[in-house]
N, C-alpha and C positions, 0 to 999 in steps of 0.2 A: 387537653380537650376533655370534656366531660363527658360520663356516662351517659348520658343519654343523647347526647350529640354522634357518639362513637355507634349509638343504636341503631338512630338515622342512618347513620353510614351503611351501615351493615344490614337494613331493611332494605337501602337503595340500591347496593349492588343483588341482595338475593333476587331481589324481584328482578332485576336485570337479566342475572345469569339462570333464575330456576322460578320465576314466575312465583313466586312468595315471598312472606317476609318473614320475621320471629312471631311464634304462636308465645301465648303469653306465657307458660310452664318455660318455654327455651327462655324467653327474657330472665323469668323470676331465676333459674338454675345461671343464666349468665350473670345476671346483678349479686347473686351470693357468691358465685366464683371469684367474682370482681374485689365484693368484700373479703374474700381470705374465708367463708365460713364452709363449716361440713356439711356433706348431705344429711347428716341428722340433722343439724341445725336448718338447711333451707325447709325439712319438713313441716317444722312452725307456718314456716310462711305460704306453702304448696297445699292446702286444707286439701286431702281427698286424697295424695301423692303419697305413694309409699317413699322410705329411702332408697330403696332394691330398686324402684323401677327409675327413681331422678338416677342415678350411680350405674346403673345396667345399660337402660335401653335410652334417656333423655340424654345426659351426661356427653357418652362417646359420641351418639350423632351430632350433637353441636359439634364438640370440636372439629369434627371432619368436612362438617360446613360450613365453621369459621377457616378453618386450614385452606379448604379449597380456594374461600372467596379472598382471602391471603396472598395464594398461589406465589410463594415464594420456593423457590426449591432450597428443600433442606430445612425447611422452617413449618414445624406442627404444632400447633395452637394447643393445649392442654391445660387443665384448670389452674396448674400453677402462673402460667407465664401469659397469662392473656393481658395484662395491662400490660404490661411491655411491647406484646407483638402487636396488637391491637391498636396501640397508643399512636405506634410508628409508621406503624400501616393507614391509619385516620390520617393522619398530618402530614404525613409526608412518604405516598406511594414508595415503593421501590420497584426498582425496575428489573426483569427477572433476570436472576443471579446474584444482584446487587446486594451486599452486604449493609449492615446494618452498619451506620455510625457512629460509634461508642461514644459517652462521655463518661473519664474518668472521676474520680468525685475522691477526694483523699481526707481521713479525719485522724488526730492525734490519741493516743492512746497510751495506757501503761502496762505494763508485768510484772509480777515477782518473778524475779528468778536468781540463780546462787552461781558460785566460778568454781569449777574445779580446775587446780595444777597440774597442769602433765608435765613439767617439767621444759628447761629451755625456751621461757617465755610462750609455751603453748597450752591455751587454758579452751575450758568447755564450758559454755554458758548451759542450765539446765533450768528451764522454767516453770512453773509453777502453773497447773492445768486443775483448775477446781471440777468439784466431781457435780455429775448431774445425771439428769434420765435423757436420752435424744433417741430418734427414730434413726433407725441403723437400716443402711442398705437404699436402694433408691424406687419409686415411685412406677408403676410399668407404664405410663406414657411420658418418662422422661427418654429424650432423646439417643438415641445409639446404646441403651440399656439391655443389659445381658440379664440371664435368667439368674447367674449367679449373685446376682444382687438385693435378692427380692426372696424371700417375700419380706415387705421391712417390718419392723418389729421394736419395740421401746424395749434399751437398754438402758443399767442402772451403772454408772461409769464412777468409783472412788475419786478423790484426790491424787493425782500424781504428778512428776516432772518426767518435762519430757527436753532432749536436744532443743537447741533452740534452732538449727541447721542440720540437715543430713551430717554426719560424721567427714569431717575434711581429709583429706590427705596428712594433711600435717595429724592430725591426732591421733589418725587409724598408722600411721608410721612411729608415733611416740609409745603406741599401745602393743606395738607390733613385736617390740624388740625389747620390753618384757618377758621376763623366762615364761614358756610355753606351758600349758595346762594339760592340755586334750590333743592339743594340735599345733603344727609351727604356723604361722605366719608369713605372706610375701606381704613387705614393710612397702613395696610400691606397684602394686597391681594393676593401674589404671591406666585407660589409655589417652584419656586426655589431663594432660599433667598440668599441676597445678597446686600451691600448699594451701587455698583456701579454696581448691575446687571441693566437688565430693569425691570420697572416695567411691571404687565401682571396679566391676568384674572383683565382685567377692560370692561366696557361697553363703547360706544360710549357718551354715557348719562355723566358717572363719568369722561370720558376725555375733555370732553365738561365744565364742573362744574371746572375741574382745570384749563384752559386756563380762566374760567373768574372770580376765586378764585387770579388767577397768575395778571391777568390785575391787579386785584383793589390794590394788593399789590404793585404793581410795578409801578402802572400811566402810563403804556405800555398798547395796544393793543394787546391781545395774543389769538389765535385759531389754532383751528386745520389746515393744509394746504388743500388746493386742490386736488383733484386727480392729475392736470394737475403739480399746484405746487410741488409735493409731487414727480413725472415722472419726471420731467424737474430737479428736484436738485439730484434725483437718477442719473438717465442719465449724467449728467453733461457734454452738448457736443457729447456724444459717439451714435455710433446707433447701438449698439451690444446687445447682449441680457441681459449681465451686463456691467456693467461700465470700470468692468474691463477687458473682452473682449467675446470671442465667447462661453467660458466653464466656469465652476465653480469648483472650489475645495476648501475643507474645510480646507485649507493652509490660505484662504482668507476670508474666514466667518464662521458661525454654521448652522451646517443642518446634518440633517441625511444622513451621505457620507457611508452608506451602505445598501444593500438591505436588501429590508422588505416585504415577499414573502405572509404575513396574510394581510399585506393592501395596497399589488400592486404595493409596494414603488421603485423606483430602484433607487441606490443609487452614482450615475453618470448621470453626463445631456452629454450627446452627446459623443462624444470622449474622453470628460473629466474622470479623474481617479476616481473613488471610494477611502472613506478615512474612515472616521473613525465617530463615532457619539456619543458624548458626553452626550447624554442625559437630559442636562438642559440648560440655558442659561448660556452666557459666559459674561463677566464684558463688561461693555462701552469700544469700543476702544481697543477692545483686536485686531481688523484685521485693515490694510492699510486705510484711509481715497480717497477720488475720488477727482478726480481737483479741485471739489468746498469745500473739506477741512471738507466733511460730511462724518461720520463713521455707520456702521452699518444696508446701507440701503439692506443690501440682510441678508437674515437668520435671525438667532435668535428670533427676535418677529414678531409680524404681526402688523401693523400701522394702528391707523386708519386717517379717510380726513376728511374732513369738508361735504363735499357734496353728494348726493344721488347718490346710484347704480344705474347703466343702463346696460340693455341688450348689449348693444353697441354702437357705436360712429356713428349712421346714420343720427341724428340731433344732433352733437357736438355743444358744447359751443367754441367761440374758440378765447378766451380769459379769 
């Protein structure tokens, strides 16, 4: 549907529900948002408008009046996601609670990346993550977004290789049994077993001990990534909330895709569908890999980084 079709819409129901329609400043601030541009940028086209006031006071009240006229639970309209919510919302209401209907969309791609030998037919693929500048941290009207995330901030990310998979069972057992450095190793920790599951129930400490158990074997440099590195190879390019775009479905990773009413769990992020929940980890590479040719960075385990938690990003590193 077109922008201005999707207008009509949206004049028809405010007037409906609040006896008005879009003043022209809310259009112009919706047609720029539509476009992908910044409120510096819509000030070209607002003669008179500061940016402080389209980004302050025009900005938030739209979205909240697009949200409302929305009224999907769970679902907040914000300058990044309005063709999507908007789109779906024009064409084809949903009914309240009713989740949005995904379409998958899949394109071929390549990587560099190199093998290293652990020995006994078990090898680490390590890919090749070219360096750039990307906005670190997430957006404050993106959905379910903590403080720790924000304030975001452009970082400048080197050349590096990163796993091509969370670290498997099998290789965190080949690493394991390795003469000890700092620390000994349990060569099978985990509770859902498995040689190409990931490994898990490890400490920061013992994953620390395998990146310089992994060095001395290999005459490589090997650690943990960076928080920043660790965001910038997830991300890969995108600025959505995953990689793969505005919602999550366990079509595309593991996670508990249904609700869990004893620990608050719901089991859909935004308009995204509810699915189904497996209950343990799922093999390396079971879901789609991201531009940068990495698998497995949402769901299933939890990662650890190289570097110290912070409260938040108000004295960022930023490189």
């Amino acid at each position: 549907m077109e922008f201005d079709e999707i207008v009509e819409r949206i004049n028809k129901a405010a007037l409906e529900k609040y006896g008005r329609s879009l003043v022209d400043v809310e259009r112009l601030v919706l047609k720029s948002a539509w476009e992908n541009k910044t409120y510096a940028a819509m000030t070209e086209q607002a003669v008179g408008y500061s940016e402080h006031y389209l980004k302050i006071d025009v900005g938030p009240n739209l979205w909240r009046l697009l949200t409302d006229l929305v009224d999907t639970p769970g679902v907040r309209v914000t300058k990044r996601n309005i063709q999507n919510v908007l789109q779906t919302w024009a064409t084809e209401p949903l009914e309240a609670g009713e989740a949005l209907r995904l379409t998958l969309t899949y394109h071929k791609a390549t990587a560099r990346y190199f093998t290293e030998d652990l020995g006994n037919n078990i090898c680490l693929d390590m890919v090749l993550i070219p360096g750039g500048t990307f906005l670190m941290g997430s957006s404050e009207d993106e959905l379910e977004r903590t403080d720790a995330e924000g304030p975001q901030h452009k970082v400048m990310v080197p050349t590096f290789f990163m796993g091509r998979f969370p670290t498997t069972q099998a290789q965190w057992r080949a690493v394991a049994q390795l003469d000890p450095v700092d620390r000994e190793l349990d060569p099978a920790p985990s509770e859902s077993k498995g040689e190409n599951h990931p490994v898990e129930r490890i400490s920061w400490y013992d994953a620390t001990e395998f990146c310089i158990r992994l060095s001395q074997l290999t005459g490589r440099d090997y650690r943990l990534p960076s928080e920043a590195e660790w965001e910038y190879a997830c991300r890969a390019g995108t600025a959505t909330p995953f990689h793969f775009g505005e919602t999550i479905t366990t079509d595309l990773a593991n996670y508990r895709g249904m609700d869990g009413d004893s620990i608050g769990w719901k089991g859909n992020y935004g308009q995204g569908p509810k699915g189904i929940y497996r209950g343990e980890t799922t093999e390396v590479g079971s879901f789609p890999p991201n531009t940068f040719g990495i698998q497995d960075m949402h769901g299933n385990v939890w990662e650890w980084c190289q570097d110290h938690w912070h409260d938040n990003y108000c004295s960022p590193e930023t490189d």
